[in-house]
C-alpha positions in Angstrom: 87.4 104.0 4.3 87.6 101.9 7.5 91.6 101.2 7.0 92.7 104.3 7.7 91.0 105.3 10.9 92.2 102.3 12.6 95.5 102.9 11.3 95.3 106.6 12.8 94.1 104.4 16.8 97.1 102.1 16.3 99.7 105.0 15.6 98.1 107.2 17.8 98.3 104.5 20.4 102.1 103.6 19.5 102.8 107.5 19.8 101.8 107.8 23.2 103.5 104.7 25.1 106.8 105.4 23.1 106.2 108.9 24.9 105.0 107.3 28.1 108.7 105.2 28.3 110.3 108.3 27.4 109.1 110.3 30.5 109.9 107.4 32.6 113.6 106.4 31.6 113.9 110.6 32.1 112.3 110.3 35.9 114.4 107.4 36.9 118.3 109.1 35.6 117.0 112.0 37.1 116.5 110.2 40.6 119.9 108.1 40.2 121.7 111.4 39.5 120.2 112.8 42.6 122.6 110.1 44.6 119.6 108.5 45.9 119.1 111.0 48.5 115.9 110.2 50.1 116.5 112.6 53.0 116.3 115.5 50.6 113.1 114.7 49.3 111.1 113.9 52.4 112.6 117.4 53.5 111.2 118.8 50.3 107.9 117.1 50.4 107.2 117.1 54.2 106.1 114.7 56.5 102.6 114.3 54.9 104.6 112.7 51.9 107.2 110.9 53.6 104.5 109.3 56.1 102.3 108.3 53.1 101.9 104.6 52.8 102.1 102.3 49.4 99.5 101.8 46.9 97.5 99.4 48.8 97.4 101.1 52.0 99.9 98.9 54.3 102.9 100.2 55.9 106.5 99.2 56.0 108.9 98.3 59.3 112.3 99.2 59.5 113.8 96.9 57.0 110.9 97.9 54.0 108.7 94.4 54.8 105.2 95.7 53.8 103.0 95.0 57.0 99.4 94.2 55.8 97.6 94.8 58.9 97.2 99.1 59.1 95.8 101.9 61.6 92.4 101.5 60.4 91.5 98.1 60.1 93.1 97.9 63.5 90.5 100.6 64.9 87.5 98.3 63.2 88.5 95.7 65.5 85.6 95.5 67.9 86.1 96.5 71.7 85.3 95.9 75.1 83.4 98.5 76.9 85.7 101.0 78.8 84.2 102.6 81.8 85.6 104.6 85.0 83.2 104.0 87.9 83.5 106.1 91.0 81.5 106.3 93.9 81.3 108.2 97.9 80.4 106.3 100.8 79.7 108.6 104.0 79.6 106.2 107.2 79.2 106.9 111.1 79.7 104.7 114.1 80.2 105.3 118.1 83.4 103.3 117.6 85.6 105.0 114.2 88.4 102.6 114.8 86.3 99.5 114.3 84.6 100.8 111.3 88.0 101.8 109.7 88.9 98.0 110.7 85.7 96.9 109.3 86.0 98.9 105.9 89.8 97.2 105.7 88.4 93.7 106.1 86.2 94.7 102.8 88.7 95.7 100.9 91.1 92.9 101.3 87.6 90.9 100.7 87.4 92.6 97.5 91.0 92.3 96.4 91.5 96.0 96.3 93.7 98.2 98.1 93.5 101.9 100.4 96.0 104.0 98.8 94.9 107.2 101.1 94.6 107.7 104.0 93.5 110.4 106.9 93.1 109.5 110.4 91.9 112.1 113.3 91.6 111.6 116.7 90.1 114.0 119.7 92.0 115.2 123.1 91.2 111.6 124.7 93.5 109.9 121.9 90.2 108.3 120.6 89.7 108.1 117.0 87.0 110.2 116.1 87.2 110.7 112.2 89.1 108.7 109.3 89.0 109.3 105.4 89.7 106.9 103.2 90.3 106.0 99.5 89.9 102.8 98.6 91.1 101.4 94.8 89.3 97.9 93.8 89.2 96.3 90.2 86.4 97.4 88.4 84.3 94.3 87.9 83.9 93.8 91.6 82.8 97.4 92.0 79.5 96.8 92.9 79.8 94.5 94.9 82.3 96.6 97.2 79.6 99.5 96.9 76.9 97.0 98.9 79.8 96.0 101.5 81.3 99.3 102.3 77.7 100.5 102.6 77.0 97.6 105.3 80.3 98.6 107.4 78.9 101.0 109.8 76.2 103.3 110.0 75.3 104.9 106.4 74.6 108.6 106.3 75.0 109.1 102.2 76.0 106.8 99.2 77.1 108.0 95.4 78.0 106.7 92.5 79.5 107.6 88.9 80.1 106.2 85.3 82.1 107.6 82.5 81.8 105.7 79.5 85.9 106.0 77.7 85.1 103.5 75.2 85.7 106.1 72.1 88.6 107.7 73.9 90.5 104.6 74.7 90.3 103.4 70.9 91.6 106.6 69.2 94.3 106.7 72.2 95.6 103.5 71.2 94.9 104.7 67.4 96.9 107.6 67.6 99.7 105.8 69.5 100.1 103.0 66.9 100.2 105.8 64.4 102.8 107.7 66.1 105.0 104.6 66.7 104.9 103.5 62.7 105.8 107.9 61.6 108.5 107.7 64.9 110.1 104.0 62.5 109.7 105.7 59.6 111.5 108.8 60.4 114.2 106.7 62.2 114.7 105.3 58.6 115.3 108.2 56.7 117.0 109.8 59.8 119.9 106.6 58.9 119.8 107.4 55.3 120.3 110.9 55.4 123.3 112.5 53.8 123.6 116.6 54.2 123.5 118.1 57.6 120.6 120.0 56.7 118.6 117.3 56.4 120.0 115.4 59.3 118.9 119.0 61.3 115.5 118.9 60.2 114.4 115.3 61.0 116.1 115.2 64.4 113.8 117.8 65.0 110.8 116.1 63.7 111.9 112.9 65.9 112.2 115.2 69.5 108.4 116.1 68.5 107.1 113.0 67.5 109.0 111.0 70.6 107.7 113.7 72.8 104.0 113.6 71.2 104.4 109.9 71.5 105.4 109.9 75.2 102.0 111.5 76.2 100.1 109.7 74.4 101.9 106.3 76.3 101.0 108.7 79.7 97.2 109.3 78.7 97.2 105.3 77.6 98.6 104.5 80.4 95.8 106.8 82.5 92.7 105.5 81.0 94.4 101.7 81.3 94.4 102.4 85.2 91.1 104.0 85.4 89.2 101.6 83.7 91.3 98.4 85.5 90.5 99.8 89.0 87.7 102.1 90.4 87.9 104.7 93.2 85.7 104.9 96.6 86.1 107.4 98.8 84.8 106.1 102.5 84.3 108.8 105.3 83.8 107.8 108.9 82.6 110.2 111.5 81.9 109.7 114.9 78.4 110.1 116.5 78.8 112.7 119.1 76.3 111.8 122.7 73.8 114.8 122.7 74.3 116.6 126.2 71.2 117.8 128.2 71.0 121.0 128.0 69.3 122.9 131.3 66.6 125.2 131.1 67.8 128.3 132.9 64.8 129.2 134.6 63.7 133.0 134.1 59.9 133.1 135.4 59.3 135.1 138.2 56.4 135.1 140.5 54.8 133.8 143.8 55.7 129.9 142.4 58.8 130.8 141.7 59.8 132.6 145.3 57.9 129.9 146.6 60.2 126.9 145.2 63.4 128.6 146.2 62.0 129.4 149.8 61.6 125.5 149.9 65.0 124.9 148.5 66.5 127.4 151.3 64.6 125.5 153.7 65.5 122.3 153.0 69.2 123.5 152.9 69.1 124.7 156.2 67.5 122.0 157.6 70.4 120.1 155.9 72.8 122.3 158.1 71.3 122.4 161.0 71.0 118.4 160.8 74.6 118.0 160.0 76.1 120.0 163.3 73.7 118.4 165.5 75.2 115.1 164.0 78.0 116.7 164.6 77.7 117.7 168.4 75.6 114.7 169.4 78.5 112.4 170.0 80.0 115.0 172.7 76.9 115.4 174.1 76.4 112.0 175.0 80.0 111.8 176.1 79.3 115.0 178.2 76.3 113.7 179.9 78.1 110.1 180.6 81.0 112.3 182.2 78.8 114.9 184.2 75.8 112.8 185.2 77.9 111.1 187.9 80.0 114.5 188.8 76.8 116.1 189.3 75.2 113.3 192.1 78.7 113.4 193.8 78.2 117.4 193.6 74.7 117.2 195.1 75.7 114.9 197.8 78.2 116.9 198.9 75.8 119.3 199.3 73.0 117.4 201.6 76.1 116.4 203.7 77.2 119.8 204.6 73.9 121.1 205.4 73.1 118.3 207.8 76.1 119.0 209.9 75.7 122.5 210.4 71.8 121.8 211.6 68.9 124.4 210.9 70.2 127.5 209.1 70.0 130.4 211.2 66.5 132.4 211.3 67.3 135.7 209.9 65.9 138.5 212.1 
């Protein structure tokens, strides 16, 4: 009674891996009548199947050398912290070309570099306003915050953080993956056979090399970014504050009073300044006449003594 069920497993057993082998030895003469054309079936399949990696998850270069490291375990890989700092610094000074000479001097300090620049100057040819933006590596950020702060007069300060840390890892993600499916669809690109299936790739390998080459700009972006922060410096002038008269509009006895004084005192001005201006003739007058008018008077007595009494009249 137990024989026969045992015999039944063994036979049933038997039945199926003599089927099994069958199926197989029919898969593999149907693939070598195909004449190995590997082209036609990732056309057939699509990239999803033809990008699909072996049984144990690695992926294979060029020449079909599994490559045990993959996408994944590479984006476990632990990571520094990427952030973009930016920051504003609003300065003024009486002198804008020193302060632009000063804010230079902290930059070379710094190890960073202006990479824009806007100078203005008034009708004089003085320099009365100057933008700049200044580019210094990231860790020393701070510490050119503090300095540019100290350069001149500080009217406003700002600063920024964006944290990139998740961007910058699924950049670099998606750009390792795009490299590996751009290889892989170089392979099958060599080993096509029909022009139909030499059409379609090309085509997938202009999209992929062109979805590859922005993804190479943005790394390239948040690399720069994250390497180097931005400060913008602005440097105004302080303008003198001109006094500004009063025009007097009261009117009253006070008023007519203070510019009867004012009159006064302006006359008295004049009439000071021309007899300043006539005293030296008349003292040059009276040196001249005095002496013309004793020879005059002399004259005079002379005459009258020679001609005696002067007649009575009647």
């Amino acid at each position: 009674m137990t024989t026969r069920p045992r015999l039944a497993g063994i036979l049933t057993a038997i039945t199926m891996t003599a089927a099994l082998a069958a199926c197989s030895s029919a898969s593999d003469s149907g693939s070598d009548a195909g004449g190995g054309s590997e082209a036609s079936d990732f056309a057939a399949s699509g990239p999803e199947v033809a990008e699909s990696g072996s049984a144990g998850g690695s992926m294979r270069n060029d020449v079909g050398v599994s490559e045990p490291a993959s996408v994944a375990d590479r984006a476990t890989e632990p990571a520094e912290r990427a952030v973009i700092s930016t920051g504003t610094v609003s300065l003024r000074s009486k002198d804008v070309a020193e302060a632009r000479r000063e804010v230079q001097r902290v930059v070379d300090a710094q190890g960073g570099d202006i990479t824009d620049e806007n100078t203005e100057t008034d009708d004089a040819g003085t320099t009365s306003y100057s933008r700049l933006v200044v580019r210094v590596p990231s860790a020393k950020f701070s510490a050119a915050m503090l300095a540019l702060e100290e350069a001149a007069e500080l009217r406003s300060s700002t600063r920024g953080a964006e944290d990139v840390t998740t961007q910058v890892i699924d950049t670099d993600v998606r750009v390792r993956a795009q490299q590996a499916s751009l290889k892989r669809v170089e392979l099958l690109l060599s080993r096509a056979q029909s022009l139909k299936d030499i059409i379609w790739i090309e085509s997938q390998l202009t999209s992929r090399q062109a979805e590859l080459d922005s993804l190479t700009s943005q790394q390239a972006w948040l690399r720069d970014q994250t390497t180097f922060s931005t400060i913008t410096v602005d440097i105004t002038a302080i303008k003198e504050k001109k006094k500004v008269e009063k025009e007097e509009t009261a009117a009253g006895f006070l008023v007519g009073l203070e510019g009867g004084m004012k009159a006064l005192g302006a006359s008295a001005s004049a009439i000071a300044t021309v007899v300043g201006a006539l005293l030296p003739f008349a003292i040059l007058l009276l040196v001249l006449g005095f002496p013309v008018w004793l020879l005059l008077r002399r004259r005079g007595q002379v005459s009258t003594g020679r001609t005696g009494r002067t007649p009575s009249t009647p």
